[in-house]
C-alpha positions in Angstrom: -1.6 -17.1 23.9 -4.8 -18.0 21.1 -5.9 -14.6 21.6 -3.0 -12.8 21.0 -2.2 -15.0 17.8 -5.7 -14.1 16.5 -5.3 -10.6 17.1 -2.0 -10.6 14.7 -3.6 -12.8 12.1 -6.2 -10.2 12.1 -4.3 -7.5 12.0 -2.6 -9.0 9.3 -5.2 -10.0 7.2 -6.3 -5.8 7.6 -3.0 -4.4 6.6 -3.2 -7.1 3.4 -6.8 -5.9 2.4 -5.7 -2.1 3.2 -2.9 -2.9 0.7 -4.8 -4.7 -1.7 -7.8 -2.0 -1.8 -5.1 0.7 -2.5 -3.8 -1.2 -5.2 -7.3 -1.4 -6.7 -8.1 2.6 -6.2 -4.9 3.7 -8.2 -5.6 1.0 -10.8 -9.4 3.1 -11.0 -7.5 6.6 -11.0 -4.4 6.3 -12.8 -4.1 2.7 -14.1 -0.7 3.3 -15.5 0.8 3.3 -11.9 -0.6 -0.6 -11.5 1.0 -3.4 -12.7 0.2 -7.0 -12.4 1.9 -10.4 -13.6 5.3 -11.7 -12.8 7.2 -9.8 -16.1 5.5 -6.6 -15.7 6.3 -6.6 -12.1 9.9 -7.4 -12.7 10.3 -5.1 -15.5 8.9 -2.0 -13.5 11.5 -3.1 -10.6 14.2 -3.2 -13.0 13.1 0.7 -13.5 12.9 1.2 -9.8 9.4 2.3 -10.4 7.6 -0.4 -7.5 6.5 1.9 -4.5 4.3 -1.6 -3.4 4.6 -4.8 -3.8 1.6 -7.1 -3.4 3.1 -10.9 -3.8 1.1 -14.1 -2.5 3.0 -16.2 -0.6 2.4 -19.7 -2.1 4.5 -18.0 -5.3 6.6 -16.6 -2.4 7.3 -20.1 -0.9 7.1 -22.2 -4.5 8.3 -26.0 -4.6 10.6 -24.8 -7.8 13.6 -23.5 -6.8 14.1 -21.3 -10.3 10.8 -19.3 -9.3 11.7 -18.9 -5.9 14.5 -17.1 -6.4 13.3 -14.9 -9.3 10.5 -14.1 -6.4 13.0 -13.5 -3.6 15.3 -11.4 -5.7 12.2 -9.4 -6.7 11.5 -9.0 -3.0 15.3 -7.9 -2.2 14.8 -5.5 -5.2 12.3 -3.9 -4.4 13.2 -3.6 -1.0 16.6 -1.8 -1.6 15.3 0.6 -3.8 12.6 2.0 -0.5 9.5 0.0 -2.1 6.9 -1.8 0.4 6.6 -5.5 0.2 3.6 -6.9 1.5 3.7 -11.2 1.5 0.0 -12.0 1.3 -0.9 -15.3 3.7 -1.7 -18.0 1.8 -5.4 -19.2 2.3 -6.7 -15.6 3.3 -9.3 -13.9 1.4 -6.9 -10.9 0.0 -4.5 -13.8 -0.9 -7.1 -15.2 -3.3 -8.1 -11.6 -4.5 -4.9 -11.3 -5.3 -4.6 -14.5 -6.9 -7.0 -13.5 -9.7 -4.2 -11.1 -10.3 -2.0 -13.8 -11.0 -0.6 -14.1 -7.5 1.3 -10.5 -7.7 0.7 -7.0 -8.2 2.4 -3.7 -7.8 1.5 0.3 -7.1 4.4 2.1 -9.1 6.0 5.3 -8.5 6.1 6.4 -12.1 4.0 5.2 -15.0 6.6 2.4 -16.9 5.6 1.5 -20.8 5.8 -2.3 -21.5 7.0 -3.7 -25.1 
């Protein structure tokens, strides 16, 4: 059913912005618990420090293999050590917010000090 399809897209597209907006309010209170760009992101995994992970789909889903299985380890990652992974739609509007952060993001646990 069209109706019922919209109604999860929407919802959806709601949990993504909920997400993203949290994100955004942590980076404004304590911006060392944000983290943005693929070797940051990776880094504060490897420290099991990623409580969220914010990751746009079109990266998700890339046409090189190489980056698609740095992204999908990331995912399994984070996953195993109790984070939340949130795969952002591609072609939504908190997709291309998070795009400006170069297409992923994280809320951390823990304040992690990059080199």
């Amino acid at each position: 059913e069209p109706r019922i399809s919209a109604l999860l897209a929407d919802t959806k597209s709601a949990n993504e912005q909920r997400l993203l907006d949290a994100y955004h309010k942590m980076a404004n209170v304590d911006g060392e618990r944000t983290t943005f760009g693929p070797k940051h992101v990776a880094y504060a995994a490897e420290q099991c420090a990623v409580k969220s992970l914010l990751l746009s789909d079109s990266l998700f889903r890339s046409l090189q293999v190489s980056e698609r299985k740095f992204y999908a380890k990331l995912v399994e990652n984070v996953k195993e050590n109790g984070g939340e992974v949130m795969i952002y739609s591609s072609g939504s509007k908190p997709e291309a917010e998070l795009t400006k952060l170069a297409g992923i993001a994280a809320i951390l646990n823990f304040p992690v000090t990059f080199d």
